[in-house]
MIDOSE-1310 file (N, C-alpha, C; in nm, 2 decimals, decimal comma, always signed):
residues 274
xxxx	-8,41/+2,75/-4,43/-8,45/+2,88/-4,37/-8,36/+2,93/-4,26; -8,27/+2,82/-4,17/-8,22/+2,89/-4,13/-8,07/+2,91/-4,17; -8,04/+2,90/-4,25/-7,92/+2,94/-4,31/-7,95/+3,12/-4,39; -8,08/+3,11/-4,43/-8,12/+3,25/-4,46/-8,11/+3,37/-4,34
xxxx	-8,19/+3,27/-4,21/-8,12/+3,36/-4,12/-7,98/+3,44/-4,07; -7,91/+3,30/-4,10/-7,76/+3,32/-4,05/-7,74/+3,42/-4,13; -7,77/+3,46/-4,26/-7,71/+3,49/-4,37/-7,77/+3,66/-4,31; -7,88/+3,68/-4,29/-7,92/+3,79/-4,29/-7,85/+3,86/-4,14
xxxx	-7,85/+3,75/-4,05/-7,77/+3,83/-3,92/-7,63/+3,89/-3,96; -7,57/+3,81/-4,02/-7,42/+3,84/-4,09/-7,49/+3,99/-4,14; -7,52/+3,99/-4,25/-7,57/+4,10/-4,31/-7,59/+4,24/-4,23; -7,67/+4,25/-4,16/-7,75/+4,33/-4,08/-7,68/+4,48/-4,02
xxxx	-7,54/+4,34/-3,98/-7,44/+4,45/-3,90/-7,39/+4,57/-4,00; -7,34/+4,49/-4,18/-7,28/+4,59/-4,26/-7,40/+4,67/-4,32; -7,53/+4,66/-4,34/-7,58/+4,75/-4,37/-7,65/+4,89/-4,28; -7,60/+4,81/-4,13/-7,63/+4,95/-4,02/-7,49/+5,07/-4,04
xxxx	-7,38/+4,96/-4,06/-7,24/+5,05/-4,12/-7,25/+5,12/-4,20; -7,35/+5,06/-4,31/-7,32/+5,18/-4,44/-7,41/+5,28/-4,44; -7,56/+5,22/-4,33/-7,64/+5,36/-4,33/-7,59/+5,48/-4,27; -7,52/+5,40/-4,12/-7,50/+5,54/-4,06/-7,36/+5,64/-4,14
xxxx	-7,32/+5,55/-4,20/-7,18/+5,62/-4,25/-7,21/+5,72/-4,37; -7,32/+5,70/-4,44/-7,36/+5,74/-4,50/-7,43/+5,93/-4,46; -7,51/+5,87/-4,34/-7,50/+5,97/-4,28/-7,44/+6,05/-4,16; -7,34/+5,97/-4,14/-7,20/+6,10/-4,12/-7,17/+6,18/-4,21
xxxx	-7,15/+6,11/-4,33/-7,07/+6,18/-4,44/-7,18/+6,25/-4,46; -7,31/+6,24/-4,44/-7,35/+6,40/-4,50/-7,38/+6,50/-4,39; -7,36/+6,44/-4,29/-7,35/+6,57/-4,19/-7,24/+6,61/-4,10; -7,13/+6,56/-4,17/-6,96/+6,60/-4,11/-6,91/+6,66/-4,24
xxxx	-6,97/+6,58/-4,38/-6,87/+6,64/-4,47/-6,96/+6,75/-4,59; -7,09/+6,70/-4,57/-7,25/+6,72/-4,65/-7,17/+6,68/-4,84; -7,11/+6,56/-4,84/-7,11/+6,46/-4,94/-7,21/+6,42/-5,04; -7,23/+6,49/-5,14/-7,39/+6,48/-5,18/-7,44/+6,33/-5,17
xxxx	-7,36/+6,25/-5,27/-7,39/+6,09/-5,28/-7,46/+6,02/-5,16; -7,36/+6,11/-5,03/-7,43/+6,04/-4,90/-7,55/+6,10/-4,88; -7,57/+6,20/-4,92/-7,72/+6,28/-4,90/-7,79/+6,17/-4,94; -7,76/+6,16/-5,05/-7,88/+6,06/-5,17/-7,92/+5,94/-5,15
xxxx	-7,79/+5,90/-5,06/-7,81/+5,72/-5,03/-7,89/+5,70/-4,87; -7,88/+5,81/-4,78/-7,91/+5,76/-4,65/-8,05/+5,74/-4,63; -8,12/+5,82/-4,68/-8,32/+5,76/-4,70/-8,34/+5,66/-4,76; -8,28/+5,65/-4,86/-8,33/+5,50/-4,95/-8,26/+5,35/-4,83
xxxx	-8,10/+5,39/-4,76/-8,04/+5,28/-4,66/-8,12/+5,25/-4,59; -8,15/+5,38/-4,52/-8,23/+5,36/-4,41/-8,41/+5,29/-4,44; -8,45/+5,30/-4,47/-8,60/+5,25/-4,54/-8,57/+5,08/-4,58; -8,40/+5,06/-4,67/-8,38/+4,89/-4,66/-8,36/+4,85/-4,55
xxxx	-8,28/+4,88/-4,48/-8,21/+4,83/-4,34/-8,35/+4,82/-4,22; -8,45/+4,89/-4,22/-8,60/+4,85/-4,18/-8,65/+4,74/-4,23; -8,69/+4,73/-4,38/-8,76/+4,64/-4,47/-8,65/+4,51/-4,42; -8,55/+4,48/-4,47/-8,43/+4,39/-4,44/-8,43/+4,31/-4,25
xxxx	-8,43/+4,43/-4,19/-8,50/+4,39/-4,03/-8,58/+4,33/-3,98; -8,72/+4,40/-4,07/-8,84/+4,34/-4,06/-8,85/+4,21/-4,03; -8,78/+4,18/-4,17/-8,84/+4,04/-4,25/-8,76/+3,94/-4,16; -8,62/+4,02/-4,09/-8,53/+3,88/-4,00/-8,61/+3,86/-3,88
xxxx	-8,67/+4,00/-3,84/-8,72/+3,89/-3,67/-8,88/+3,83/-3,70; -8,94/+3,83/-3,82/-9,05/+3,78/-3,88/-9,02/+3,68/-3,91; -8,92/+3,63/-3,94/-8,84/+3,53/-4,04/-8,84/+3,40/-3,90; -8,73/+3,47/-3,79/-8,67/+3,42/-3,65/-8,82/+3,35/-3,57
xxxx	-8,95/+3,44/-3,57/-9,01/+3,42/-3,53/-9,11/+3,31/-3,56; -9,12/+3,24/-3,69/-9,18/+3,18/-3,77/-9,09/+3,07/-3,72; -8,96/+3,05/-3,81/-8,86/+2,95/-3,78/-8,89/+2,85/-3,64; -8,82/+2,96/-3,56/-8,83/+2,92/-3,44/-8,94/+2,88/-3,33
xxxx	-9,06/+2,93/-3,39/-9,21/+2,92/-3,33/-9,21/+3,01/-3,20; -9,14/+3,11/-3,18/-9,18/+3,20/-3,06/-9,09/+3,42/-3,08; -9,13/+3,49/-3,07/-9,11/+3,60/-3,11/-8,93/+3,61/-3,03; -8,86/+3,67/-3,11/-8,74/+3,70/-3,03/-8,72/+3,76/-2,94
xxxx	-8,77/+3,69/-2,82/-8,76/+3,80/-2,67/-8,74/+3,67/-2,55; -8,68/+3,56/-2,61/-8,62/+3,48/-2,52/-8,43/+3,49/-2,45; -8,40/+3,59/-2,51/-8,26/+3,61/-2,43/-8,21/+3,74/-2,45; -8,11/+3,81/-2,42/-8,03/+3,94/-2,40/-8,01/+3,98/-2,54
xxxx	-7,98/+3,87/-2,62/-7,93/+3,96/-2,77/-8,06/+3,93/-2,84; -8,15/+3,83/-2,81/-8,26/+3,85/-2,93/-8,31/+4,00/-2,88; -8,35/+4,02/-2,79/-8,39/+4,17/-2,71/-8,31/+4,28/-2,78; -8,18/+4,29/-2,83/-8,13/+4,38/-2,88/-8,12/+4,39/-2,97
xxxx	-8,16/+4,27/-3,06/-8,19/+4,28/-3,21/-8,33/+4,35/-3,24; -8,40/+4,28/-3,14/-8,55/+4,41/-3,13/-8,54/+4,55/-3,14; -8,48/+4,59/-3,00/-8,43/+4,73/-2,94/-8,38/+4,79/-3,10; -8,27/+4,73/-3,14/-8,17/+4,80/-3,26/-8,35/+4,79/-3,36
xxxx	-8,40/+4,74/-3,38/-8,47/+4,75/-3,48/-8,59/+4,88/-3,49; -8,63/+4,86/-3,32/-8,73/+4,97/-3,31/-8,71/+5,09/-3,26; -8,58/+5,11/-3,23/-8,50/+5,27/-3,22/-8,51/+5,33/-3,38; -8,45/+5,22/-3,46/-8,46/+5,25/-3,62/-8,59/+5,28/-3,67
xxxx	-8,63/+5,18/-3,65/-8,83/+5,23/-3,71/-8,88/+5,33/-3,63; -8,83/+5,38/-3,52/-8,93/+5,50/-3,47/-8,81/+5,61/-3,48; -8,69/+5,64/-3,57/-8,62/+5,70/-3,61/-8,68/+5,73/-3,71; -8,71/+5,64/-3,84/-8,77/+5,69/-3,94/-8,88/+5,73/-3,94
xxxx	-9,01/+5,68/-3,85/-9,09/+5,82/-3,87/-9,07/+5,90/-3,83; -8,99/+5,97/-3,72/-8,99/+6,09/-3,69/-8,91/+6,17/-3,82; -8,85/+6,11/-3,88/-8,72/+6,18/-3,99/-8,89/+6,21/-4,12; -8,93/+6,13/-4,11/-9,04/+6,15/-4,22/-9,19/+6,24/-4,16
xxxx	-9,20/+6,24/-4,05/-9,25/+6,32/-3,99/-9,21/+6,47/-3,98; -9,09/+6,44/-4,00/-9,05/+6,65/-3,96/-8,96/+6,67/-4,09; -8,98/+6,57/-4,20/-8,86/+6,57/-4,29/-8,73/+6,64/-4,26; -8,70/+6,60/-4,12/-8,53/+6,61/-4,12/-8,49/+6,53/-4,11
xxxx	-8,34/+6,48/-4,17/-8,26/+6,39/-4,16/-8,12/+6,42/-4,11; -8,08/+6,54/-4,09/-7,98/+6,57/-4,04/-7,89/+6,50/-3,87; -8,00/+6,48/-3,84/-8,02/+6,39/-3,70/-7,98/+6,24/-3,72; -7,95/+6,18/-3,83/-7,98/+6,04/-3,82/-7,86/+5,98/-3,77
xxxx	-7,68/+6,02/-3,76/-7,61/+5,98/-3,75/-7,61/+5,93/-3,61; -7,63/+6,05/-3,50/-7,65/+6,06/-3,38/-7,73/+5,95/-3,31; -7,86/+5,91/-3,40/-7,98/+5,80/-3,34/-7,91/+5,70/-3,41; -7,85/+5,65/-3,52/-7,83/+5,53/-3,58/-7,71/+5,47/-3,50
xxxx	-7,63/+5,53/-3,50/-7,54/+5,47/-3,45/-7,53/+5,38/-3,34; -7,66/+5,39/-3,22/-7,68/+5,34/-3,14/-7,76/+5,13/-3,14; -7,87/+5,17/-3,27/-7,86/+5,01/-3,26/-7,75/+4,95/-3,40; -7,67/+5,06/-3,45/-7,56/+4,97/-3,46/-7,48/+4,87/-3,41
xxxx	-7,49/+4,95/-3,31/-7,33/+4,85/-3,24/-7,47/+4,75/-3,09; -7,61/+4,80/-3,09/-7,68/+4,69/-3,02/-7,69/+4,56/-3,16; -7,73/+4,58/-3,28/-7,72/+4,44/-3,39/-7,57/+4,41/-3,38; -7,45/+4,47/-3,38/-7,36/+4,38/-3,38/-7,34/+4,27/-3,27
xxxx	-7,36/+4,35/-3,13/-7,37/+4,25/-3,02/-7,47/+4,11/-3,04; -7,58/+4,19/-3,10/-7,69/+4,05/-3,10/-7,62/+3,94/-3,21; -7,60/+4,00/-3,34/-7,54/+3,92/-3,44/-7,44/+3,82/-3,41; -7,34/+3,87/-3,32/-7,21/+3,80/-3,27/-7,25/+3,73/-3,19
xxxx	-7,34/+3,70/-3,07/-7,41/+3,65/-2,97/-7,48/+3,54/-2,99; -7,54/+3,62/-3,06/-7,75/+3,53/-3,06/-7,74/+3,42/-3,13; -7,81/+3,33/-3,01/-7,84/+3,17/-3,06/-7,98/+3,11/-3,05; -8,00/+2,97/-3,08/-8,14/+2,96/-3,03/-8,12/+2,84/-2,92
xxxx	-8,20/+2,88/-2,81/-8,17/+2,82/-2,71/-8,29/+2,66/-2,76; -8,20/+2,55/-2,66/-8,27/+2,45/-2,65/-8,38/+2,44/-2,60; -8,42/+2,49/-2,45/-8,56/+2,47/-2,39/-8,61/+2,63/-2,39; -8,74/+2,66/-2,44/-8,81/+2,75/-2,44/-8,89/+2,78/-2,32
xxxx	-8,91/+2,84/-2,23/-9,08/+2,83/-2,16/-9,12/+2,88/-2,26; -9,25/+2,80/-2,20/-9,38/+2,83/-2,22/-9,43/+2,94/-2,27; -9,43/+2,96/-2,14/-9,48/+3,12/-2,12/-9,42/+3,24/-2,23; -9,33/+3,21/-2,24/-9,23/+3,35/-2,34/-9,25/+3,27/-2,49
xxxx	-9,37/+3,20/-2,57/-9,37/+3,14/-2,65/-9,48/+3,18/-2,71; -9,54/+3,31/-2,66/-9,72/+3,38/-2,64/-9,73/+3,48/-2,72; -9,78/+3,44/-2,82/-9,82/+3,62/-2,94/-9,84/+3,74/-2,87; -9,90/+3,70/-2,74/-9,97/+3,84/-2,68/-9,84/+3,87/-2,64
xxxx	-9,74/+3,78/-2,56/-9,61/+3,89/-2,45/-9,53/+3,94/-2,61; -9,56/+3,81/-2,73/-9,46/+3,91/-2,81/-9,50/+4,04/-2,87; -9,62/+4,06/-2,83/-9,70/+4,23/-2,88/-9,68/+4,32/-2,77; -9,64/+4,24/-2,64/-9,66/+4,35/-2,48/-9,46/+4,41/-2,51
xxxx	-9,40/+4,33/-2,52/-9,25/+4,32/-2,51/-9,22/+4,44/-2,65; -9,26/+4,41/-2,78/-9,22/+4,46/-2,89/-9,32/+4,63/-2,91; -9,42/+4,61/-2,81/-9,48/+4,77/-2,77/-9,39/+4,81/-2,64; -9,31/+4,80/-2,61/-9,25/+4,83/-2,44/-9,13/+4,86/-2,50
xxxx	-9,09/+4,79/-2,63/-8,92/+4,82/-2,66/-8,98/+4,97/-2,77; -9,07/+4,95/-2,88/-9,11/+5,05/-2,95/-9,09/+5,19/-2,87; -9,19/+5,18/-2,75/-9,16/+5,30/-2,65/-9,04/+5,38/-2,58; -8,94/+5,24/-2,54/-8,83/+5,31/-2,51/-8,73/+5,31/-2,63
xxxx	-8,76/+5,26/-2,75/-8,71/+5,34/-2,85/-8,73/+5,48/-2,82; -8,81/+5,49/-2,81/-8,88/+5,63/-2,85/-8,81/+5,73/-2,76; -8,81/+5,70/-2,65/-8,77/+5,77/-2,51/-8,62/+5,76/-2,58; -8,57/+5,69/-2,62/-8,41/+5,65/-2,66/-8,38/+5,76/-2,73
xxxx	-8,50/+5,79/-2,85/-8,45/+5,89/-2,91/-8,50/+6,02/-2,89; -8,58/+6,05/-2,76/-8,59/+6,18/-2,78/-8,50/+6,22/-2,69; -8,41/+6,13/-2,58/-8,29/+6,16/-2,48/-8,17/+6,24/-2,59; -8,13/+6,15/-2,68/-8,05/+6,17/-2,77/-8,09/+6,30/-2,84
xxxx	-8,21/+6,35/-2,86/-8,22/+6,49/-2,95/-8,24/+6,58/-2,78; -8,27/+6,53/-2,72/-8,26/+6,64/-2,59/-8,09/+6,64/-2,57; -8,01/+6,60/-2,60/-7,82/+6,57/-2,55/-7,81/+6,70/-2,69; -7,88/+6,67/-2,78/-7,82/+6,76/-2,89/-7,87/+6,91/-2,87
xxxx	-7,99/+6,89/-2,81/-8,02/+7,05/-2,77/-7,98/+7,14/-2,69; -7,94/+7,04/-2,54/-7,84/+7,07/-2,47/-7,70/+7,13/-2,53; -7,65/+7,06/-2,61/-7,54/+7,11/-2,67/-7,52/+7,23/-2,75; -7,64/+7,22/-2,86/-7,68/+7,33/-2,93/-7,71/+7,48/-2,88
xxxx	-7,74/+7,46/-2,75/-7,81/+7,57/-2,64/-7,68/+7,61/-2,58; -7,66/+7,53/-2,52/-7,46/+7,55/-2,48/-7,36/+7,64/-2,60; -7,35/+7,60/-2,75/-7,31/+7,64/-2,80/-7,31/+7,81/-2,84; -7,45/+7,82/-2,85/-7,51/+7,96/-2,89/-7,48/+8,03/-2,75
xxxx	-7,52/+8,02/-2,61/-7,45/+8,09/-2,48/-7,35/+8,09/-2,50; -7,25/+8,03/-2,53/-7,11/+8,04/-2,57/-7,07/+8,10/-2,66; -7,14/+8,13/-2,79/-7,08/+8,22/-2,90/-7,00/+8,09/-2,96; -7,05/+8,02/-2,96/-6,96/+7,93/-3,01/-7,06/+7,85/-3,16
xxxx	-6,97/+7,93/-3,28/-7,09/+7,89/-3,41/-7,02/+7,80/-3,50; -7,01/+7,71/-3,49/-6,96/+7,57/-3,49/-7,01/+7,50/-3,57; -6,95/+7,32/-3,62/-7,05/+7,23/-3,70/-7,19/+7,22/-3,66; -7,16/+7,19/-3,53/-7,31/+7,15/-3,45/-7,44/+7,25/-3,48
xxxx	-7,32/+7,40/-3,46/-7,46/+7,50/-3,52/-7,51/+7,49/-3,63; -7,39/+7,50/-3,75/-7,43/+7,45/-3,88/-7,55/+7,38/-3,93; -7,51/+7,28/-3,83/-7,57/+7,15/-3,92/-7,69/+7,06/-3,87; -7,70/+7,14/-3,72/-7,80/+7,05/-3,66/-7,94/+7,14/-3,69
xxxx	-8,03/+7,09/-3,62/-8,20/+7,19/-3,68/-8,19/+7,31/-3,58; -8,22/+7,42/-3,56/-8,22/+7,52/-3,44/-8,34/+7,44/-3,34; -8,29/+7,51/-3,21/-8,33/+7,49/-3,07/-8,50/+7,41/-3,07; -8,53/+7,48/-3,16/-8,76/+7,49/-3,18/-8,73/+7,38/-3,23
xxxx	-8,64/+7,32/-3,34/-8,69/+7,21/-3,42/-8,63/+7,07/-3,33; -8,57/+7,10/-3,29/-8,51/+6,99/-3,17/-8,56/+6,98/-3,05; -8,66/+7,04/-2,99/-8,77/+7,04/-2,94/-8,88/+6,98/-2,95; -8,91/+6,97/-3,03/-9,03/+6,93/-3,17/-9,00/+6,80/-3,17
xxxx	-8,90/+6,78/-3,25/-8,84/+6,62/-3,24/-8,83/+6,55/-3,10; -8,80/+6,62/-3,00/-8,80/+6,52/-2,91/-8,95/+6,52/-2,83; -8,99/+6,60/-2,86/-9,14/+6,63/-2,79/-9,22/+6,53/-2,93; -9,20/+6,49/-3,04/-9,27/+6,40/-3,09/-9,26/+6,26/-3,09
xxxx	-9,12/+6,24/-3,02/-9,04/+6,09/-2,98/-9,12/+6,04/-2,89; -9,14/+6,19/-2,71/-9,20/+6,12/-2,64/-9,31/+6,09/-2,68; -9,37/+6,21/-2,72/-9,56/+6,15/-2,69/-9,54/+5,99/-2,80; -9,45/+5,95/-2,88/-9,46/+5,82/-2,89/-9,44/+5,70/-2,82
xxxx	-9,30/+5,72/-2,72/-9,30/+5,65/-2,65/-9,38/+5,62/-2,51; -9,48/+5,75/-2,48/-9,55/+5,74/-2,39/-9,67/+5,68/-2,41; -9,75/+5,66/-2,56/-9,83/+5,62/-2,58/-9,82/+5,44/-2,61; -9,69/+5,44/-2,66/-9,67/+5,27/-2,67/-9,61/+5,24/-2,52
xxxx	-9,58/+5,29/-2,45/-9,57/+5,19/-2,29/-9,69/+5,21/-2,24; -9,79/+5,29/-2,27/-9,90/+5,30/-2,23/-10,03/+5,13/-2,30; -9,98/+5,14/-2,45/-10,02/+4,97/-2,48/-9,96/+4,87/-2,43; -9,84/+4,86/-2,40/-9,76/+4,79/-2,30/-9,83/+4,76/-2,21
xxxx	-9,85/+4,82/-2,09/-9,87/+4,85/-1,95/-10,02/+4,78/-1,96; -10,11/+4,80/-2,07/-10,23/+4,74/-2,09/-10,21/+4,62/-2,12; -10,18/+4,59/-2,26/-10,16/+4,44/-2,26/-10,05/+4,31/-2,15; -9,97/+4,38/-2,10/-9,91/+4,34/-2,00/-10,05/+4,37/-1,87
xxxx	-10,17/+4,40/-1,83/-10,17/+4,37/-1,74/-10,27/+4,25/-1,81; -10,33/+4,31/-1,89/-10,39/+4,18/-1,97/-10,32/+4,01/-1,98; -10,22/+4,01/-2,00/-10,17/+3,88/-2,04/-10,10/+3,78/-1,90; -10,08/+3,88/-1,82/-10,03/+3,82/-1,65/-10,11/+3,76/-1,58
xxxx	-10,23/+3,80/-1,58/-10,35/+3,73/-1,54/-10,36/+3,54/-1,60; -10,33/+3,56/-1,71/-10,33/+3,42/-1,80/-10,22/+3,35/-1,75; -10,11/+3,38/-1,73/-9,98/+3,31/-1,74/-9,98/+3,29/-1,57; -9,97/+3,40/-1,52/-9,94/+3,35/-1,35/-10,04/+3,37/-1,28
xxxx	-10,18/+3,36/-1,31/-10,29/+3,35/-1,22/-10,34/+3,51/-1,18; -10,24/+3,55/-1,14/-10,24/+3,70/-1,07/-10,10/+3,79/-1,13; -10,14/+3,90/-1,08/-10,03/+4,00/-1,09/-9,98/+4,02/-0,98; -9,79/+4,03/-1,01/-9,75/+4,04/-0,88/-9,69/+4,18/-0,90
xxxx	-9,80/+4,25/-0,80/-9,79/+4,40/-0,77/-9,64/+4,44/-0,77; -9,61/+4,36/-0,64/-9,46/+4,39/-0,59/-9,33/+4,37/-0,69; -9,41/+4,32/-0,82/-9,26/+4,29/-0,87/-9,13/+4,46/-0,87; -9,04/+4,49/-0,87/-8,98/+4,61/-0,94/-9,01/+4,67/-1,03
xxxx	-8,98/+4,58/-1,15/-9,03/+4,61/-1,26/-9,14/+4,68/-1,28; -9,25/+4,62/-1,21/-9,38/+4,72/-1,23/-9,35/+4,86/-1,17; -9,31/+4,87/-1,11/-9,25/+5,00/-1,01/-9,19/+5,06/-1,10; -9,08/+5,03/-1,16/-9,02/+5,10/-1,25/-9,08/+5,14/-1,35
xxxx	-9,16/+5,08/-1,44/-9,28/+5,11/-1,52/-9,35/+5,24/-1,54; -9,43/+5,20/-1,39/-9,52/+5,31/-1,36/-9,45/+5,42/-1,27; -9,32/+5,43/-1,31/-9,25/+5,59/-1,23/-9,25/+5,58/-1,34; -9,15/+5,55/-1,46/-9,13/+5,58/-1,60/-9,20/+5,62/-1,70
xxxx	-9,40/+5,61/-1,68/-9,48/+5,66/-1,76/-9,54/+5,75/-1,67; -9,51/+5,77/-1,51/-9,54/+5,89/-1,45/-9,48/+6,05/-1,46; -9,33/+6,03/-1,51/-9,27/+6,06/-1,54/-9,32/+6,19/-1,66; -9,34/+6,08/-1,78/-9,38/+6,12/-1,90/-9,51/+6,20/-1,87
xxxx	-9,61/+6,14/-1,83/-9,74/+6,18/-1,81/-9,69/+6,32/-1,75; -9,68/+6,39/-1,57/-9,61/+6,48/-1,55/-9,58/+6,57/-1,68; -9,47/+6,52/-1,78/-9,42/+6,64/-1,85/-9,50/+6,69/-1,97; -9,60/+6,56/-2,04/-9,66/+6,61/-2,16/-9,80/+6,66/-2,11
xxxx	-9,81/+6,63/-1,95/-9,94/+6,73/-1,89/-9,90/+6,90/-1,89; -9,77/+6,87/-1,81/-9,69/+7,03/-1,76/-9,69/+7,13/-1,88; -9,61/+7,05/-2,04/-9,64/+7,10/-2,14/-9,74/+7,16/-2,21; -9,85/+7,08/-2,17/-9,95/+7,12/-2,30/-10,05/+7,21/-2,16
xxxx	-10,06/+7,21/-2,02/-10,15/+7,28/-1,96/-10,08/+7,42/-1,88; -9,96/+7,35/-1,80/-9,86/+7,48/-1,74/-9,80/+7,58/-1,89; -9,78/+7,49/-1,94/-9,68/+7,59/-2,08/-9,52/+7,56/-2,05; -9,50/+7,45/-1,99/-9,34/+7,40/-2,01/-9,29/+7,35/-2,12
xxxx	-9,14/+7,42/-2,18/-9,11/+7,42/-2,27/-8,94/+7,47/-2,26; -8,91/+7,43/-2,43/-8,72/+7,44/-2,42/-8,66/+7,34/-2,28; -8,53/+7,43/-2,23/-8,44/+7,31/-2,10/-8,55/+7,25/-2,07; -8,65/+7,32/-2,00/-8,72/+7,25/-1,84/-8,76/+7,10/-1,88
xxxx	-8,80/+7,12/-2,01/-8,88/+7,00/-2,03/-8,81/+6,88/-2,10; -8,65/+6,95/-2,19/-8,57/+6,82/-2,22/-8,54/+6,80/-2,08; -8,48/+6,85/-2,01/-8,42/+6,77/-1,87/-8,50/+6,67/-1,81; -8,64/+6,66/-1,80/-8,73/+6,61/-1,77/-8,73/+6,46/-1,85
xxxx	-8,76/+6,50/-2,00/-8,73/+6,38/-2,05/-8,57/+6,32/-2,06; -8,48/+6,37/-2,03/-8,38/+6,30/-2,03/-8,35/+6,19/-1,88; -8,41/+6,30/-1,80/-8,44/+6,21/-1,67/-8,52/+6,13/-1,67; -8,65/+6,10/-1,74/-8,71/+5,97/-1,74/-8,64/+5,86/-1,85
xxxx	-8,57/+5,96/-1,93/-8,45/+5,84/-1,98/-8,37/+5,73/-1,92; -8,28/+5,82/-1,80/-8,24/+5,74/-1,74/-8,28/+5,61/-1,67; -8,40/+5,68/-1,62/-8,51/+5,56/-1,50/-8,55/+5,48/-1,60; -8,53/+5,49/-1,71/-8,59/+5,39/-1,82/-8,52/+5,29/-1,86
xxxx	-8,36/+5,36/-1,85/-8,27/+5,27/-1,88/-8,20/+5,15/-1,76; -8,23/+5,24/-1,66/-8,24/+5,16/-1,51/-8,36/+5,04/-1,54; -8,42/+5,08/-1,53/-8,53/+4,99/-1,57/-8,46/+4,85/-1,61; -8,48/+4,86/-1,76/-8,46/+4,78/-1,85/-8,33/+4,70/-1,83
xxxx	-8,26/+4,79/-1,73/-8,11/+4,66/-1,76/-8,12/+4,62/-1,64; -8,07/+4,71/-1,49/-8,03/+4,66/-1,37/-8,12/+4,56/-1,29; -8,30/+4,67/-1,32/-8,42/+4,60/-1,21/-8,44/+4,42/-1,33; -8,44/+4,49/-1,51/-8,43/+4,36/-1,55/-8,38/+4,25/-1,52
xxxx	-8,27/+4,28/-1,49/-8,14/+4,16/-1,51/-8,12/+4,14/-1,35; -8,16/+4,19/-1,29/-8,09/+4,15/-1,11/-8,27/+4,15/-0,99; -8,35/+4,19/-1,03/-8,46/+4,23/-0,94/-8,58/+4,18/-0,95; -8,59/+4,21/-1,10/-8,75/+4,14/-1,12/-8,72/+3,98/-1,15
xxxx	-8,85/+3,97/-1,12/-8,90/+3,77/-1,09/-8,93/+3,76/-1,24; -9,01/+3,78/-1,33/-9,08/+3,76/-1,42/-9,03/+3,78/-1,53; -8,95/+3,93/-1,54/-8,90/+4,04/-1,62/-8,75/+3,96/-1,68; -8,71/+3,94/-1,59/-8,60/+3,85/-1,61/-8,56/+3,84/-1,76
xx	-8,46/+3,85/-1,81/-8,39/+3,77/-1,96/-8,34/+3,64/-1,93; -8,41/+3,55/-2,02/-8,36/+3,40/-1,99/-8,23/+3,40/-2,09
C-alpha cells in the first residue's frame, strides 16, 4: 500500500500539469482538444486526490494534517474541489488556469517533501480535528478562490477604464459574472470556517480540558469570519456590490493568509505544524 502511495504522490504533480495546461491552452490559445480535455482532467485529478489522502489516512492511521506538506497536499486538494463546484455551478470554465495553477506548484512542494513522521501525537491522530482542519482548509480554499476571481476583476475593471480590449477582455466572464463567482466562493468559505469554528470549539474541550481563549489563532479566526460576516451582511442588507465588496474580500484574504502561515507557524500554542 505504500508503494501505491509513493506511486500516486509521484503522479499527482503531472496530472496538475496537464490539467492546468490544458487549460491555458484553451484560454491563451482557445485549442479545441484543450477545451475537451480540461473537465474530464479536472474531475480525475479530484477522483485520483481523493483516493491519495483516503488512502494516507488509512495507511498511516491518522488524517494528513500532521506536518507543513501533508497540509498542502490538503490545501492543493480543496482549492481544486471547491474550484470545481464553482466551475459546475456557474458552468464557466474559463477561470480554471488562474485557480489551478495555485495547488499545483502547493502538490509539488508536498510531493517532493512529504514523509511520514516517526512519533505521532495523540492528539493530531482524532477523526474529529481531521473533519475541524479539512473544514478550515475547504474554507480558505474558498476565500483562496474568490481573492483570485476578485484580482481578475480588478483587472478586468482596470482594463475596460482603460479602453484597453485585450485577451483578458476576450476571454475572461464580464464584471457581473466575476462577481458572482467570487460572491459564491465566499458564502462557501464562510460557511465551512463557520463548521470549523464549531467543531473546533467542540473538540478542544476533549483534548486540552479547556479552550485557550488567548491563543492568536483564535483571534485570527474570528477577525477572518468577522470580516466575511460584515461583507455578506453589507451585501445582501446595505446593497454592497462590484469594487467595494471584492476589496473587502480580498482583504479578508490576506488576514487569512496571515493567519494560516505566520500566527500558524510562529504564535499559536496548539495551531502549530508539527
Amino acid at each position: 500500500m505504500r508503494v501505491l502511495i509513493t506511486g500516486i504522490q509521484i503522479l499527482l504533480p503531472f496530472l496538475y500539469f496537464c490539467t492546468i495546461w490544458a487549460y491555458a491552452r484553451s484560454f491563451f490559445s482557445s485549442i479545441r482538444i484543450a477545451g475537451t480535455l480540461k473537465t474530464p482532467l479536472l474531475i480525475s485529478i479530484i477522483v485520483v486526490h481523493a483516493f491519495y489522502i483516503i488512502l494516507r489516512t488509512f495507511v498511516f492511521g491518522h488524517p494528513p494534517i500532521t506536518s507543513i506538506f501533508e497540509i498542502l497536499t490538503l490545501i492543493a486538494f480543496t482549492i481544486t474541489l471547491v474550484y470545481g463546484y464553482i466551475e459546475f455551478k456557474t458552468a464557466n470554465s474559463s477561470t480554471g488556469y488562474f485557480i489551478l495553477i495555485l495547488p499545483f506548484f502547493f502538490q509539488v512542494v508536498s510531493s517532493l517533501f512529504i514523509k511520514e513522521g516517526s512519533e505521532i501525537p495523540t492528539m493530531l491522530q482524532s477523526t474529529l480535528l481531521g473533519f475541524h482542519v479539512t473544514s478550515a482548509l475547504l474554507g480558505y480554499a474558498a476565500i483562496t478562490i474568490s481573492a483570485v476571481y476578485g484580482f481578475l476583476y480588478l483587472m478586468l475593471y482596470h482594463d475596460i477604464k482603460s479602453s484597453q480590449f485585450g485577451l483578458i477582455y476576450k476571454r475572461l466572464p464580464n464584471l457581473e459574472v466575476l462577481e458572482r463567482m467570487s460572491f459564491t466562493a465566499t458564502i462557501f468559505g464562510f460557511l465551512l470556517l463557520t463548521v470549523a469554528i464549531i467543531v473546533g470549539l467542540v473538540w478542544l474541550p476533549r483534548v486540552l480540558g479547556v479552550i485557550p481563549y488567548t491563543d492568536p489563532k483564535l483571534f485570527g479566526t474570528m477577525a477572518i469570519w468577522l470580516i466575511y460576516a460584515v461583507g455578506l451582511t453589507a451585501k445582501k442588507v446595505v446593497g454592497w456590490q462590484g469594487k467595494r465588496i471584492i476589496v473587502l474580500s480580498m482583504f479578508g484574504f490576506v488576514i487569512a493568509m496571515f493567519s494560516m502561515t505566520i500566527i500558524n507557524m510562529f504564535f499559536s500554542g496548539f495551531h502549530r505544524f508539527y
